[in-house]
C-alpha positions as CSV (number, residue, x, y, z in Angstrom):
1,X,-26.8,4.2,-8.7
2,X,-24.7,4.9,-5.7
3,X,-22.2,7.5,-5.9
4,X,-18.3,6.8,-5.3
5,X,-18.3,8.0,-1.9
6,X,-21.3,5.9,-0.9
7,X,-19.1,3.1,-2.2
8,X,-16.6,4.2,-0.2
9,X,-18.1,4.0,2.7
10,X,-19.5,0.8,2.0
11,X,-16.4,-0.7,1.6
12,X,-14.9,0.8,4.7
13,X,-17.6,0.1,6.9
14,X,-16.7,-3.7,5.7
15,X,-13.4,-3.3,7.9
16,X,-14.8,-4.2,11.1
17,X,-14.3,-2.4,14.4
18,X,-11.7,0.2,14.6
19,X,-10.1,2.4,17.7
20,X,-11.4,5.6,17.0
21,X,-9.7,8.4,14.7
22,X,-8.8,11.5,16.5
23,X,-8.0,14.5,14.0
24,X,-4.4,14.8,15.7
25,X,-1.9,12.6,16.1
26,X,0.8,12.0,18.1
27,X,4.7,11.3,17.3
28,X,7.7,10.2,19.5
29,X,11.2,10.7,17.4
30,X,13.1,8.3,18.6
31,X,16.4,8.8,16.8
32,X,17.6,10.2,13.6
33,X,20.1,8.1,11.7
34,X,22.5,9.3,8.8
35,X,22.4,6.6,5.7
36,X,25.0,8.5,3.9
37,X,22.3,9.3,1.2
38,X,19.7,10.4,2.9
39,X,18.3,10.8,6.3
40,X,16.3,8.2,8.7
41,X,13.7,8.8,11.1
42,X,13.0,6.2,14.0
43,X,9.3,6.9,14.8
44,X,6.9,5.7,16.8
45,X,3.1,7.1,15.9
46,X,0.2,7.5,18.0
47,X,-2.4,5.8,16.7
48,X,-5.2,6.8,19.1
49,X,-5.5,3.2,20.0
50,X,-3.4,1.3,22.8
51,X,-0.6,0.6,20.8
52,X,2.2,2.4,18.9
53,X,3.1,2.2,15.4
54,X,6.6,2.1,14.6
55,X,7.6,4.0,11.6
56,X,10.8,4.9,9.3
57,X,10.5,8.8,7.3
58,X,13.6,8.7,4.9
59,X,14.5,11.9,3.7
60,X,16.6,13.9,1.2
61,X,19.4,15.5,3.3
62,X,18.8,18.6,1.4
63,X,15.3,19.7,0.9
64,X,14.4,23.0,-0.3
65,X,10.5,23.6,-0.6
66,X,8.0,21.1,0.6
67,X,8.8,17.3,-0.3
68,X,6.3,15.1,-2.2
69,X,6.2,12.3,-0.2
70,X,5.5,8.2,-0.4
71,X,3.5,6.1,1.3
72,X,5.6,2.5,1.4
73,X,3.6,-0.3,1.9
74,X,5.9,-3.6,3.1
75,X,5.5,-6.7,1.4
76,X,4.9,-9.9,3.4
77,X,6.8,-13.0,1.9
78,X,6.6,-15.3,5.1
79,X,9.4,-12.6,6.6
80,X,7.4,-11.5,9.5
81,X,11.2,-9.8,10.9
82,X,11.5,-7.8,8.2
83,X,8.6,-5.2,8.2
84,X,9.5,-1.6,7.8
85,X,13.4,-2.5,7.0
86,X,12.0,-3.3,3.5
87,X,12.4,0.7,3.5
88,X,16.0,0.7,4.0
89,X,16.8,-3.1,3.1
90,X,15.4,-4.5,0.2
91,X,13.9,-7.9,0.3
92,X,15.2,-11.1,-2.1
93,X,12.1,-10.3,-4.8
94,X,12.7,-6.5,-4.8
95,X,15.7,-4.9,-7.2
96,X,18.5,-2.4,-5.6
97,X,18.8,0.1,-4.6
98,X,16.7,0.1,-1.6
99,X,13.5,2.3,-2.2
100,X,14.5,4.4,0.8
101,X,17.7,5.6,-1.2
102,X,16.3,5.3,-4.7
103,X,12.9,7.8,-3.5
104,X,15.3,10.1,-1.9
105,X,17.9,10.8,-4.7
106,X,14.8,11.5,-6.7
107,X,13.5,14.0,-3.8
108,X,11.1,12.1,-2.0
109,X,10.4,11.9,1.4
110,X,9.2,7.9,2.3
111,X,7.4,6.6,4.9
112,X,6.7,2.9,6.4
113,X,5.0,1.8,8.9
114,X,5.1,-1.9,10.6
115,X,2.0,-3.5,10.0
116,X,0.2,-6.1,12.2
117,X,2.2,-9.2,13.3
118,X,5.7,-7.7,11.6
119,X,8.3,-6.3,12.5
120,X,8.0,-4.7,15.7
121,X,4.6,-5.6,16.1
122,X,5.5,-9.6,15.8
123,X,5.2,-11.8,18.4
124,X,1.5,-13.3,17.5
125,X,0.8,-15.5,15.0
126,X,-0.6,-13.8,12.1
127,X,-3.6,-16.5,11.5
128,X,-3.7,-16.2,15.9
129,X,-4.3,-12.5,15.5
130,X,-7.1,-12.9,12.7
131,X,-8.6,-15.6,14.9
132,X,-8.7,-13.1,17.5
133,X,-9.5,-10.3,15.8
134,X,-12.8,-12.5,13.5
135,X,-14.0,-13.4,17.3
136,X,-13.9,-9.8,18.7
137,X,-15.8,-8.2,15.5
138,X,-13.0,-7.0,13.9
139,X,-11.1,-7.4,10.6
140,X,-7.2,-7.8,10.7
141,X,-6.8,-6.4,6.9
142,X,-9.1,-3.1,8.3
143,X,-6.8,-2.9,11.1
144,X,-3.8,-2.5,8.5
145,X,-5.6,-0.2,6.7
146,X,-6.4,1.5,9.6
147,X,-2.9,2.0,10.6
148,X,-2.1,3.2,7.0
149,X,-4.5,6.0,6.9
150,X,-3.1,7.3,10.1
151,X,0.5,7.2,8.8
152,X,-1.3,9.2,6.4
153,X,-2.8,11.6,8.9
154,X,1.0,12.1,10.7
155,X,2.2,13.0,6.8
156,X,-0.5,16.0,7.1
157,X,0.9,17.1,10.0
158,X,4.9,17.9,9.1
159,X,5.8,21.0,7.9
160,X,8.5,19.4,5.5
161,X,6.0,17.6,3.3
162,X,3.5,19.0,0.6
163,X,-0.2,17.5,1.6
164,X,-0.8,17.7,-2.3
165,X,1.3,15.4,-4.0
166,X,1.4,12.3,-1.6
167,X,1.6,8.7,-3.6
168,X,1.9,5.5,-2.0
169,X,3.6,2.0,-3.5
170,X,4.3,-1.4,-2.6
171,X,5.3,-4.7,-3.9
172,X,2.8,-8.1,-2.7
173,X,0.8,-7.0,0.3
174,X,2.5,-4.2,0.0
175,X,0.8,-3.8,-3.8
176,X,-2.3,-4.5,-1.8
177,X,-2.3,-2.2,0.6
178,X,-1.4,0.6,-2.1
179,X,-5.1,-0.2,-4.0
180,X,-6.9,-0.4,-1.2
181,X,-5.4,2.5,0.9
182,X,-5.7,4.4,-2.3
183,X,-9.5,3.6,-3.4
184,X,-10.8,4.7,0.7
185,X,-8.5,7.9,0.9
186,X,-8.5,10.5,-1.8
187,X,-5.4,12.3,-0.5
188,X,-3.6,10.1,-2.3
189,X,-3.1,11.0,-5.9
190,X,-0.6,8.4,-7.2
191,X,-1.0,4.8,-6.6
192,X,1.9,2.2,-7.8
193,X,1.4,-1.4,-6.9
194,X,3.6,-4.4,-8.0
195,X,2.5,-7.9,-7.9
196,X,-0.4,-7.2,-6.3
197,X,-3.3,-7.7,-8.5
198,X,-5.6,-10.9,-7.2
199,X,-8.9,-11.4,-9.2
200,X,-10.7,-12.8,-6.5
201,X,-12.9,-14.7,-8.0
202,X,-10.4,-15.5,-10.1
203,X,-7.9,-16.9,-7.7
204,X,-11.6,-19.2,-6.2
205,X,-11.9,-20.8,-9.5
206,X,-8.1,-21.9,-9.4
207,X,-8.4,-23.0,-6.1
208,X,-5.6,-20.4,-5.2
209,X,-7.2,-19.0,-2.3
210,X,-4.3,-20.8,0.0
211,X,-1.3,-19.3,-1.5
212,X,-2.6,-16.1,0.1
213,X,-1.8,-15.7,4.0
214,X,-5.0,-15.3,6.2
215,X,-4.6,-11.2,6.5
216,X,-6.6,-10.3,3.4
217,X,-9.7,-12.2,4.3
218,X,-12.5,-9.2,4.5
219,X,-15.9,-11.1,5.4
220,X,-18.7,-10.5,3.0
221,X,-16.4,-8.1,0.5
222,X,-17.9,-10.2,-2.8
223,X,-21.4,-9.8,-1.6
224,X,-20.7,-6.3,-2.5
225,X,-17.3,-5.7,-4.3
226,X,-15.2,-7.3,-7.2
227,X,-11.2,-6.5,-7.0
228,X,-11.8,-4.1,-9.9
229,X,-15.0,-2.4,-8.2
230,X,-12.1,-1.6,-5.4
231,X,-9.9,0.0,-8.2
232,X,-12.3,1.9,-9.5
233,X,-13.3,3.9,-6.3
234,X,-8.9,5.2,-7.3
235,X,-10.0,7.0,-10.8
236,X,-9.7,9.2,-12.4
237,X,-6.1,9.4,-10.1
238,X,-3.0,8.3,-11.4
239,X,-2.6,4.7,-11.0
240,X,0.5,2.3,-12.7
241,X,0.6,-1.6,-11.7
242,X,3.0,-4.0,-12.4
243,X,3.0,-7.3,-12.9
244,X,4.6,-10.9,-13.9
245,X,2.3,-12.7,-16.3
246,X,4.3,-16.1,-14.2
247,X,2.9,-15.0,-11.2
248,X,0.9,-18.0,-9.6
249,X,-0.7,-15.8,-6.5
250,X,-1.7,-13.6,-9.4
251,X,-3.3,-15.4,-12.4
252,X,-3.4,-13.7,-15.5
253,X,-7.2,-14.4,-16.2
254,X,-7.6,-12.3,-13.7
255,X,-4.6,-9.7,-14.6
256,X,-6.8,-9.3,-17.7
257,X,-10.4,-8.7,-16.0
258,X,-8.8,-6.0,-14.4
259,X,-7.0,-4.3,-17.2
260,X,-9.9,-4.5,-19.0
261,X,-12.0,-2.8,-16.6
262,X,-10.1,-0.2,-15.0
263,X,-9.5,0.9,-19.0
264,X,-13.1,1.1,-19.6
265,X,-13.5,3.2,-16.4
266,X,-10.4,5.6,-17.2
267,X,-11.9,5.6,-20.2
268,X,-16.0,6.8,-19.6
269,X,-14.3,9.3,-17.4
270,X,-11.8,10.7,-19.8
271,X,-8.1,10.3,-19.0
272,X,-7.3,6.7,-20.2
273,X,-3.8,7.5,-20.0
274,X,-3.7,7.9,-16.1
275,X,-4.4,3.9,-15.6
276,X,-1.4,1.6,-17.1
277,X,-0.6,-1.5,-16.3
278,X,3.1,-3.1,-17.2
279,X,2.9,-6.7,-18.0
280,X,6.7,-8.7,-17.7
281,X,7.4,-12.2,-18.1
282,X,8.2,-12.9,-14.9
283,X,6.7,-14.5,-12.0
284,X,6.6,-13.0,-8.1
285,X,9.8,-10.3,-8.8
286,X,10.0,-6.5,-9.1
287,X,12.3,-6.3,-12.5
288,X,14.4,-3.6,-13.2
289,X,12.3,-2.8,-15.8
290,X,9.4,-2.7,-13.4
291,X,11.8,-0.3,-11.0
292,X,12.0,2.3,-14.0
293,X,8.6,2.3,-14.8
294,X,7.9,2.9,-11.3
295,X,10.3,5.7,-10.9
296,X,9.3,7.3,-14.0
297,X,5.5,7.2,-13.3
298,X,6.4,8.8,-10.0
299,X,8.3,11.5,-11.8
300,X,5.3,12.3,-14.5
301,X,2.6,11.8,-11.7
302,X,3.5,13.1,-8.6
């Protein structure tokens, strides 16, 4: 039986070609901005690749001891503009406040980066740069994760933030991200997704695969892994989702495959109450009741 880091590295190695990973990187501070609330940092990171990675760090603008910190995942929505502003500026399907002022009231510094084809990285296409990407060996969802466990590797490196208690959320491909990112790197120790849990073979039988944009596409991942075999590679660590039982780009078939065996799995390894996911009957929305079971989880968790 292979072990979870053999999984682990089977799944990553699924990712395609990646720039290489030096053990240092890089930041340029490009401004700091105050939000009234808190504090914003215009980044840009290093990546150790040919291209920069623009970045927001929102923190509290009084910190005493080393701040937990979150890894925010933007969502996707069709709004390639938006990016990393989901930090600061909420999108339609999100609730208020922004998750830049509501992490840092509760003492959280936040990070986002812009991923592939958004924000400041648009321009392209998003199914041009997967074309490209397919031809040239490489895998546009591995280079988002890429770029996510660098942000990751920048968080290690500041003196403000404590390397043990670092979570990361999102909403959609945000959601996404927060599994996946969470189930290759164990620094993370609490993962919070929202509207992100696709069944994949699931979603085939409904014929949902195009209600999905062309970014999550990993060639050959069901040879080897099931959306819950993903999850697993996350426990025994601390992991809430939440979801609409209306949501068509998640169906709740599949909602219940994956309850059902991420319990099992928290459960064989003893700490049942570290997986919870919150059903409400709603469709493609972060609720406010999702917002305070988010917030609280963080509080408890982290």
């Amino acid at each position: 039986m292979q072990t979870q880091e053999a999984k682990r590295q089977k799944l990553f190695s699924l990712l395609g070609d990646l720039p290489n990973r030096n053990e240092q990187i890089s930041v340029k501070r490009i401004k700091e901005l105050d939000k009234g609330d808190y504090i914003l940092e215009v980044l840009l990171l290093d990546k150790s690749g040919s291209e920069m990675i623009p970045a927001y760090f929102a923190r509290p603008k009084e910190t005493g001891e080393k701040m937990p910190v979150v890894l925010f995942n933007h969502s996707h929505g069709g709004n390639y503009v938006l990016g990393k502003t989901e930090l600061i500026q909420s999108s339609v399907y999100l609730q208020q406040p922004s998750y830049a002022e509501q992490l840092t009231s509760m003492g959280y510094g936040v990070l986002c980066i812009d991923m592939i084809g958004f924000g400041e990285r648009r321009g392209k296409a998003e199914s041009e740069i997967f074309k490209e990407m397919l031809w040239r060996g490489q895998v546009m969802w591995g280079r988002m994760v890429f770029d996510n466990i660098r942000a990751l590797d920048y968080l290690l490196t500041r003196e403000d933030v404590d390397s043990s208690r670092i979570a990361t959320l999102g909403m959609s491909m945000g959601g996404l991200m927060a599994w996946w990112l969470s189930a290759l790197d164990q620094r993370i120790k609490v993962c919070v997704d929202i509207t992100a849990q696709v069944d994949a073979e699931t979603l085939i039988e409904n014929h949902g695969l195009d209600s999905h944009g062309f970014y999550s596409y990993v060639p050959s991942l069901l040879k080897y892994f099931s959306t819950s075999d993903i999850q697993k590679l996350i426990v025994p660590r601390h992991h809430l989702s939440a979801v609409g039982i209306h949501d068509k780009l998640t169906p709740l078939a599949g909602l219940n495959i994956i309850d059902k065996e991420l319990t099992e799995e928290y459960t064989r390894v003893g700490v049942p109450e570290r997986w919870k996911m919150v059903r409400n009957d709603c469709g493609h929305i972060e609720t406010a009741c999702m917002r305070a079971e988010v917030c609280e989880f963080l509080q408890k968790n982290l």
